[in-house]
N, C-alpha and C positions, 0 to 999 in steps of 0.2 A: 852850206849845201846839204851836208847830209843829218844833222841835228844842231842844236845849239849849241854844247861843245863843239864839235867840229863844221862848223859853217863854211869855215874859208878851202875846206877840201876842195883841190880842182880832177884830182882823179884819184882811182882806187887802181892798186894791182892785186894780183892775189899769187903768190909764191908758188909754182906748182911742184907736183911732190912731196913727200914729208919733211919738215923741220923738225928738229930736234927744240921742242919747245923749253928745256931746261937752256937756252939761251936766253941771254940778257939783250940791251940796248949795243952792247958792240958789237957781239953776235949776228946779231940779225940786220945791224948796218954793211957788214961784212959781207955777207950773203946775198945784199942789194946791188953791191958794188964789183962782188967778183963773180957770182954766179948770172946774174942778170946785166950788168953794165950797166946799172943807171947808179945815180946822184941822189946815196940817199938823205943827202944834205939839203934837196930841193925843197923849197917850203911849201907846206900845201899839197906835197902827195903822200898819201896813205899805200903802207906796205902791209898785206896781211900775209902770215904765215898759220899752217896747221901743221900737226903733228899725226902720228897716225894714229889715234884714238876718236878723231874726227868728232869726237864732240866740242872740241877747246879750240879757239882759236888766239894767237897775239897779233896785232897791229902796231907797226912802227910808224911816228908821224914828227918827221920835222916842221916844230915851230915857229923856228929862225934864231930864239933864244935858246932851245935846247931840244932837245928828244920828250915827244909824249909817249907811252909804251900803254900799250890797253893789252885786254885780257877778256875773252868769254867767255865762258862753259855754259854749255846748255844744260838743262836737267833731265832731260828726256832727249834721246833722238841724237843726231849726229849730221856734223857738215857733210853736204856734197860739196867735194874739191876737187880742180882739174889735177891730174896728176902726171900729163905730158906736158911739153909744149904745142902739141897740137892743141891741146884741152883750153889753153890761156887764152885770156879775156883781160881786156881792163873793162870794171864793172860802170854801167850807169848806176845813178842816186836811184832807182830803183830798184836793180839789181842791187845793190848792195843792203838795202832794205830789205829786201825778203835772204839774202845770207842770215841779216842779223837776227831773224826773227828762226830762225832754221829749214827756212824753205828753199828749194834748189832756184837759184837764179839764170845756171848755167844750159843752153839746150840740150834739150836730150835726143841722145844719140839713133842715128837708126839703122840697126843693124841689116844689111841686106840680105834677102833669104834667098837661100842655094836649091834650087829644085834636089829632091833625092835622085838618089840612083837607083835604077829599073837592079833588082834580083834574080 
């Protein structure tokens, strides 16, 4: 689905909020399973977590054999990351395409404007 490494991905989540990216593979299974309530033993979905330097991101991906653990850092520029649960999305193969290249996948917001107050 989403590259030749990862073809057989059937969804993506994206962890919202900061992760403490100095976790490892049990760390971040951990946090799939008590934070979010899912299985992250399920094969084929990809877990992305950031940190708040939002340029780096890790992804957790059950194989079926084991844990694949990724790693990105941009060099320029920084992730847009939802940081509520309102924010959360599970990404389409194109959304997650443009995460990986560093462009916002996510809609942008819009803020509703308050008429001023008469002085």
């Amino acid at each position: 689905m989403l590259s030749e490494a990862y073809r057989n991905v059937r969804k993506v989540y994206c962890a919202v909020g900061y992760t403490d990216l100095r976790k490892g593979i049990d760390g971040l299974a951990q946090i799939v399973g008590t934070k979010y309530d899912l299985n992250p033993y399920e094969k084929d979905i990809l877990f992305l977590f950031c940190g708040k330097r939002c340029d780096r991101i890790k992804g957790l991906l059950w194989e079926g054999t084991g844990f694949l653990l990724l790693y990105k850092r941009l060099e320029d520029g920084a992730f847009v990351w939802p940081r509520s649960r309102e924010e959360a999305a599970e990404l389409t193969e194109e959304q997650y395409r443009y995460l990986m290249t560093g462009l916002n996948p996510f809609p942008k917001k819009i803020r509703e404007v308050r008429p001023q107050k008469a002085i």
